[in-house]
C-alpha positions as CSV (number, residue, x, y, z in Angstrom):
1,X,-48.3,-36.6,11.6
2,X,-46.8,-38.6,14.6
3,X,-43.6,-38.0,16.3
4,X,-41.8,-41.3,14.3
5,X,-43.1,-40.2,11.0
6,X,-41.9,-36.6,11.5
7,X,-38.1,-38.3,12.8
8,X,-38.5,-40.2,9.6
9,X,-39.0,-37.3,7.5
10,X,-36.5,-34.8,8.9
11,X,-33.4,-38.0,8.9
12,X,-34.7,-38.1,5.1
13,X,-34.1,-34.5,5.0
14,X,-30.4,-34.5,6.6
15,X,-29.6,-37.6,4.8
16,X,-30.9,-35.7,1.4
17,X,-28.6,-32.6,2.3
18,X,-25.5,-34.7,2.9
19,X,-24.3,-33.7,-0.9
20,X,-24.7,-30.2,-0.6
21,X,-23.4,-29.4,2.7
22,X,-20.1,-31.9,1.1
23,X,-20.3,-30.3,-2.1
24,X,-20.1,-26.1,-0.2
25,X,-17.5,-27.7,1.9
26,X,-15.1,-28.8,-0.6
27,X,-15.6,-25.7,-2.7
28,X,-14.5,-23.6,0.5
29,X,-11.5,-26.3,1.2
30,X,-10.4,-26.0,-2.6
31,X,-10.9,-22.1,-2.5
32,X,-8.7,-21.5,0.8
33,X,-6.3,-24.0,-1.1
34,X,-5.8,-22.4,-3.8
35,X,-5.4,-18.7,-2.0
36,X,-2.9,-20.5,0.0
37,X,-1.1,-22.0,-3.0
38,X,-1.0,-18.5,-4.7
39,X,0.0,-16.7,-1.4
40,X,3.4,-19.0,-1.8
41,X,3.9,-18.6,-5.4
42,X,4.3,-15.3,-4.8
43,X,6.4,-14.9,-1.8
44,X,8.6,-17.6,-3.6
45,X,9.0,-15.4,-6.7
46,X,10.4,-12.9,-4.2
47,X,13.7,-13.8,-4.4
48,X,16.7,-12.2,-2.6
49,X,17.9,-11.7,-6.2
50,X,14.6,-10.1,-7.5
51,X,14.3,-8.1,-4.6
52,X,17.7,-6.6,-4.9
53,X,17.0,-5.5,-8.6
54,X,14.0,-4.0,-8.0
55,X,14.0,-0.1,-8.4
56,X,11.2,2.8,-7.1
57,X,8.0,3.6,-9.3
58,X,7.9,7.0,-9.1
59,X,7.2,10.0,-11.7
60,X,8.6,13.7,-11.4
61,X,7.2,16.3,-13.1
62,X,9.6,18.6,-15.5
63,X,8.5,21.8,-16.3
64,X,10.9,22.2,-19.7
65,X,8.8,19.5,-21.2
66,X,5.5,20.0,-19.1
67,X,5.1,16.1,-18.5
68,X,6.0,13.5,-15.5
69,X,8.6,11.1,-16.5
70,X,9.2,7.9,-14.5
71,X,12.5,7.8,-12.9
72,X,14.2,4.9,-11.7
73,X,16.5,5.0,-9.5
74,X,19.0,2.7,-7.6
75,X,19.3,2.8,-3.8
76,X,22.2,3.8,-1.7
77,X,22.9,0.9,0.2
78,X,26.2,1.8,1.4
79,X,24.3,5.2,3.1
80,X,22.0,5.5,6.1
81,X,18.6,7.1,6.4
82,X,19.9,10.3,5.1
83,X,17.7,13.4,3.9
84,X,17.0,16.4,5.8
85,X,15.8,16.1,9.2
86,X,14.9,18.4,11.7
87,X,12.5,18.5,14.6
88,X,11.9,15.3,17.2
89,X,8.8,12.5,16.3
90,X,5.5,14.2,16.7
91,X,6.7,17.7,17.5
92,X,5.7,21.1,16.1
93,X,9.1,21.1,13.8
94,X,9.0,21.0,10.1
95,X,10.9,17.5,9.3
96,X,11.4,17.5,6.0
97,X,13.1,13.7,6.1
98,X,14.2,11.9,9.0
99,X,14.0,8.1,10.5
100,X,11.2,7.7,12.6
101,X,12.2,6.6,16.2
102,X,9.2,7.7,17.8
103,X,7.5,3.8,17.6
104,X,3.8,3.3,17.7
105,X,1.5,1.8,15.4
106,X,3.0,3.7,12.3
107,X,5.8,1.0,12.3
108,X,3.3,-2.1,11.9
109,X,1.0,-0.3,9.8
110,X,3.6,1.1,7.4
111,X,5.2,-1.3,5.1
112,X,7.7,-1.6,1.5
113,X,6.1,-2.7,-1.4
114,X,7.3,-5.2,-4.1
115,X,5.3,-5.4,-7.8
116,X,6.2,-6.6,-11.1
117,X,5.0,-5.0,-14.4
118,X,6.2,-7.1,-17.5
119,X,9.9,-7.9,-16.6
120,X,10.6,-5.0,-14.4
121,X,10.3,-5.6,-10.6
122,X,9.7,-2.3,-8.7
123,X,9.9,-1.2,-4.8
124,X,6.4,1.3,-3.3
125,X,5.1,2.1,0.1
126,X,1.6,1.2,1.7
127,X,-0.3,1.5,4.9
128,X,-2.6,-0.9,6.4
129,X,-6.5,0.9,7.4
130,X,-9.3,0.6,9.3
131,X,-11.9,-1.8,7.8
132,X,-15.4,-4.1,8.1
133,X,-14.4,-6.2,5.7
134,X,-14.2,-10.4,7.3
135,X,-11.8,-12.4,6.4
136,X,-9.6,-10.2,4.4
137,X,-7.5,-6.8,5.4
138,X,-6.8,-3.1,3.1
139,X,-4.0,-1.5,2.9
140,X,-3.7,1.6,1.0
141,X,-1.6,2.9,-1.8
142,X,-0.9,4.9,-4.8
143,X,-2.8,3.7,-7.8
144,X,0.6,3.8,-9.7
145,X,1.8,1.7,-7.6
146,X,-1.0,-1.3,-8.6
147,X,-1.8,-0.4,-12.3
148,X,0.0,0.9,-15.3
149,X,-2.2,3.0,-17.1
150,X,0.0,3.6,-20.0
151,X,-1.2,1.9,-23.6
152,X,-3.4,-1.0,-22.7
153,X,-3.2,-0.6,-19.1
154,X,-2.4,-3.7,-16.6
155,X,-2.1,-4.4,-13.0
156,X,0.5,-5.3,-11.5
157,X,1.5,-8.9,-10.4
158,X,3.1,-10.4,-7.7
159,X,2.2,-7.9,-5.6
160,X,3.9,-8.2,-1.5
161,X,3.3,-6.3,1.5
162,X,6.1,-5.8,4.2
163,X,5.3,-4.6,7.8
164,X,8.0,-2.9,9.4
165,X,10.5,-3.5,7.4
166,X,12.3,-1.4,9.3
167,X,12.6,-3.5,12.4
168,X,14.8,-6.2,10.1
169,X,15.8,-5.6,6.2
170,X,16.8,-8.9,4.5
171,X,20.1,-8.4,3.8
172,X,20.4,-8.5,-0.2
173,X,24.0,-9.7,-0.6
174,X,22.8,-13.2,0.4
175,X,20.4,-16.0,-0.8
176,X,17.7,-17.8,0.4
177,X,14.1,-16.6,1.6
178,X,13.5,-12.8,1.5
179,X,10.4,-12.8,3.4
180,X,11.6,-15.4,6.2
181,X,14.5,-12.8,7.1
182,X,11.9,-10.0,7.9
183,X,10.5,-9.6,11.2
184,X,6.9,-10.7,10.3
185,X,7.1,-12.1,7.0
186,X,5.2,-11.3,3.9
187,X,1.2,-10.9,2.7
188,X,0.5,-11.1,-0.4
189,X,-2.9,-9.4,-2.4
190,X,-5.9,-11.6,-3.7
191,X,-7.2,-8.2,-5.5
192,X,-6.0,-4.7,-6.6
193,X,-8.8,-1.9,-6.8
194,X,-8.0,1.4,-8.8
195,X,-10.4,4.2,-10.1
196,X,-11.4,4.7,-13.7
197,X,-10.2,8.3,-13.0
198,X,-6.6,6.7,-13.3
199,X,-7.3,3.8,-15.2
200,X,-8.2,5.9,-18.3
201,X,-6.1,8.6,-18.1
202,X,-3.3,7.7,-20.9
203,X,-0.5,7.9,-18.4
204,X,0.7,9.8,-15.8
205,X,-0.9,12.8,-16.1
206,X,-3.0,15.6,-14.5
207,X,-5.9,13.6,-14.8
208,X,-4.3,10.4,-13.1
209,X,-2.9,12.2,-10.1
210,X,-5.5,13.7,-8.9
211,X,-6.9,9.9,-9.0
212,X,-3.3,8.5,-7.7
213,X,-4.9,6.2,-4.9
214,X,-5.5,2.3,-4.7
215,X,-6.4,-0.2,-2.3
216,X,-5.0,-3.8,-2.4
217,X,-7.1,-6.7,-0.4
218,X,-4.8,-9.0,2.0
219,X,-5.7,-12.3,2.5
220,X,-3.7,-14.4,5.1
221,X,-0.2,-14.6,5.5
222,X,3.1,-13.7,7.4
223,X,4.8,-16.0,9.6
224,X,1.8,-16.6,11.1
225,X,-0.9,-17.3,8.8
226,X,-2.8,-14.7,10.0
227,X,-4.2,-10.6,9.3
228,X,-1.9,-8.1,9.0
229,X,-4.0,-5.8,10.3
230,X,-3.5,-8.1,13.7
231,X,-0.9,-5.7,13.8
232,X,-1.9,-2.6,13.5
233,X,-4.3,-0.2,11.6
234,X,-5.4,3.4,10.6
235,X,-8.3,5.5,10.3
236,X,-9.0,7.1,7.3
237,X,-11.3,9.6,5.9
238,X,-12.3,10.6,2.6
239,X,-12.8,14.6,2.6
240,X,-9.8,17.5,2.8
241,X,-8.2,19.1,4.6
242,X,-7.4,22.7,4.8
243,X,-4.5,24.3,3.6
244,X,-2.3,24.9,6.8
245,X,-3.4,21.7,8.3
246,X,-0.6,19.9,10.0
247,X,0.4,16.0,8.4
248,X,3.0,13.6,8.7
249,X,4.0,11.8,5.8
250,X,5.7,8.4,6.0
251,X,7.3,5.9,3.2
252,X,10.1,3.3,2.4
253,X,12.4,5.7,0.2
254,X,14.5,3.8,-2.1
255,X,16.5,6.0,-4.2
256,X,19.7,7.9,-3.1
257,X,20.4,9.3,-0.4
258,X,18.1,6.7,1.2
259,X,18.6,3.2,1.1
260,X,15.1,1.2,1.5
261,X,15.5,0.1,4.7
262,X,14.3,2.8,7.0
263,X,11.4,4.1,7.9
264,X,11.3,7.9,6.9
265,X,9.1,10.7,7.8
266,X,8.3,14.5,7.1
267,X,6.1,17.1,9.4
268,X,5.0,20.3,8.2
269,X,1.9,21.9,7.3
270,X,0.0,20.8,4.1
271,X,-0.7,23.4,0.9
272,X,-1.8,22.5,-2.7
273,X,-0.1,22.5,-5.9
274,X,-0.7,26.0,-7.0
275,X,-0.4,24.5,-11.3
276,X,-2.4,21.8,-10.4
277,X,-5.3,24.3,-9.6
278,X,-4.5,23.4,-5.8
279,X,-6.7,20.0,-6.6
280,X,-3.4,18.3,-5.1
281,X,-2.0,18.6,-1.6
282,X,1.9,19.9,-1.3
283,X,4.1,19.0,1.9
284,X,7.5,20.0,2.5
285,X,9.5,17.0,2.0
286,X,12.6,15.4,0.3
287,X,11.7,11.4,0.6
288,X,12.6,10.0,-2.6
289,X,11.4,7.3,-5.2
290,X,10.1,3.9,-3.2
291,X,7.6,6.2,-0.7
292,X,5.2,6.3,-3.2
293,X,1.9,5.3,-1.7
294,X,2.9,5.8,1.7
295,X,0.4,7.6,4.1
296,X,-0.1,10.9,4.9
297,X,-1.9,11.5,8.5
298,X,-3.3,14.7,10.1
299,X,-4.1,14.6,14.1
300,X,-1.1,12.6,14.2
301,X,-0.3,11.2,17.8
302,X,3.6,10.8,18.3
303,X,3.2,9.7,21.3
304,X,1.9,6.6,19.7
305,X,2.2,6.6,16.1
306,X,-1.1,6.4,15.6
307,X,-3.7,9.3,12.7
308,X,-5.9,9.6,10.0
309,X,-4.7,9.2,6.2
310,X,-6.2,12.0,4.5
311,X,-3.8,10.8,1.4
312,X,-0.7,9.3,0.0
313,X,2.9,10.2,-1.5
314,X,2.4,10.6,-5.4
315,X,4.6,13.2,-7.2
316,X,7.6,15.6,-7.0
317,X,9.0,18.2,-9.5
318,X,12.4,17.4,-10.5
319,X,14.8,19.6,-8.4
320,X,12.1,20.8,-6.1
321,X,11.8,19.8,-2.4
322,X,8.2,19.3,-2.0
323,X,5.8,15.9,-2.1
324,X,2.5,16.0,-3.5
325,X,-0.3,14.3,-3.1
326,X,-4.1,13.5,-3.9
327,X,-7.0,15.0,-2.4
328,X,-9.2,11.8,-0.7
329,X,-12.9,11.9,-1.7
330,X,-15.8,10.1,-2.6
331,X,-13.7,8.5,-5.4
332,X,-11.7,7.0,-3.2
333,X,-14.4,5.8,-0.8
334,X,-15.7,3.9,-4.0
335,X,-12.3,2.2,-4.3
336,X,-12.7,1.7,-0.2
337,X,-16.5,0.2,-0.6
338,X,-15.5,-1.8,-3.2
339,X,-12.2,-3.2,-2.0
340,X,-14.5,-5.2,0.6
341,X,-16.3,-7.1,-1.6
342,X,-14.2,-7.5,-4.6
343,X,-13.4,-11.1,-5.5
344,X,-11.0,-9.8,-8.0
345,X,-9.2,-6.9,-9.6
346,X,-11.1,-4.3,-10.4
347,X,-11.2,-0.8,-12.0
348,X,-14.6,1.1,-10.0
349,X,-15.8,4.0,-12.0
């Protein structure tokens, strides 16, 4: 074939292709459109008003009746950080609730949480981690926190991630854009991943806690348009640790005698939950409803901020002074695999 019928053929080619490469490049323009168009929908349904009536998804077991009941609970927003306290940032002193002043990554990487659930609007914590994923970032939760699991189950909507809250609440007496008075702004999730383990469990229940983990995928956002993990992420690891072991936990607590606004941590060594048949992790701490799904590390670095979650706040007994939480494992590296592909919500089993 000679060299001008071989240009021929390939310009036939490229001109033949045209369509295609058109057609894959308006999908991708209509696609980023659309996750763009449901990023705002959602940080506009995050009104100053909504946000101030939201209240803390948390459950407390009660040993009279032997089951966890929700408890919701309004902050204290005339109060400070309040709680216990003890011990400086990153020290060898049991904290068993104190504002964290010790700065780091923990106060990027730790963030509130906003979710509706029919016509309730509710307040959680999360942590952003360590991922491969392109394009998208994970932060990690408790799975009651993203998905009811109670009669037909759903996940929740509207679901908004705040960085460092800490650094600037929104003052809630006013009106206008929540997410343009914080620091960073808002990111908003394209998918919610929870395990079957939880999913299926008829409630909040021994079988659901020991399951009580989630991942949520970020797409763009913020002030910025950009990752939030451009600010700061995690490791994370999906096998125990030892009883003895020493964590910090960290959370947005909401109810009384915190008021949402501060970042809290506690310091002490991890146990297990002795009627749980130690299958849970137990932590010496008073943080109240609102830190649910907020990260526990061990080999914590106060000097700057930075660990490995090893799991997240999910329980209390009412009147105790301890915070449980779930055992990570290969369940939860499922959730992890799967939150890096997933195009959707999705229950792994």
């Amino acid at each position: 074939m000679s060299r001008a019928l071989r240009l021929l053929v390939a310009l036939f080619v490229l001109l033949a292709s045209f369509p295609l490469l058109a057609g894959a490049s308006n999908q991708g323009a209509s696609q980023a459109d659309a996750a763009r168009a449901e990023h705002q929908r959602i940080v506009d349904f995050w009104t100053v008003e909504r946000v101030a009536q939201a209240v803390p998804r948390d459950f407390a077991f009660d040993p009279s009746t032997g089951r966890f009941h929700p408890s919701h609970h309004r902050p204290d927003h005339a109060g400070g950080p309040g709680g216990g306290g003890g011990g400086d940032n990153g020290d060898s002193t049991t904290v068993t609730g104190a504002s964290w002043e010790g700065g780091g990554t923990v106060v990027n990487s730790t963030g509130k949480v906003l979710f509706s659930l029919g016509t309730t609007y509710y307040v959680c914590s999360a942590s952003v981690v360590n991922d491969s994923a392109s394009g998208r970032s994970l932060v990690l939760t408790a799975a009651h926190c993203v998905y009811d699991n109670e009669g037909a189950g759903e996940f929740a909507e509207n679901w908004m991630f705040i960085p460092n809250y800490d650094a600037q609440p929104a003052p809630l007496t006013t009106s206008g854009s929540f997410c343009a008075q914080t620091i960073y702004g808002c990111w908003t999730a394209t998918a919610l991943v929870v395990h079957n383990g939880f999913a299926s469990a008829g409630g909040f229940n021994a079988t659901a806690i020991v399951h009580d983990f989630a991942f949520a995928v970020l797409g763009l956002g913020g002030k910025n348009g950009t990752l939030v993990e451009s600010l700061g992420t995690q490791n994370i690891v999906f096998t125990n640790v030892s009883r003895g072991t020493r964590v910090h936990a960290f959370g947005y607590p909401h109810a009384a005698p915190y008021n949402g606004t501060d970042l809290v941590y506690c310091a002490g060594d991890a146990g297990f939950d002795n009627r749980l048949a130690q299958l849970t992790y137990k932590l010496r701490c008073n943080m109240t409803g609102g830190s649910s799904g907020g990260p526990w590390y061990y080999q914590f670095s106060g000097s700057n901020g930075t660990g490995t979650a090893v799991s997240v706040n999910s329980y209390r007994y009412l009147g105790g002074s301890d915070m449980y939480g779930p055992k990570f494992n290969s369940n939860t590296a499922a959730l992890y695999n799967a939150a890096h592909t997933t195009t959707g919500d999705a229950i792994v089993p």
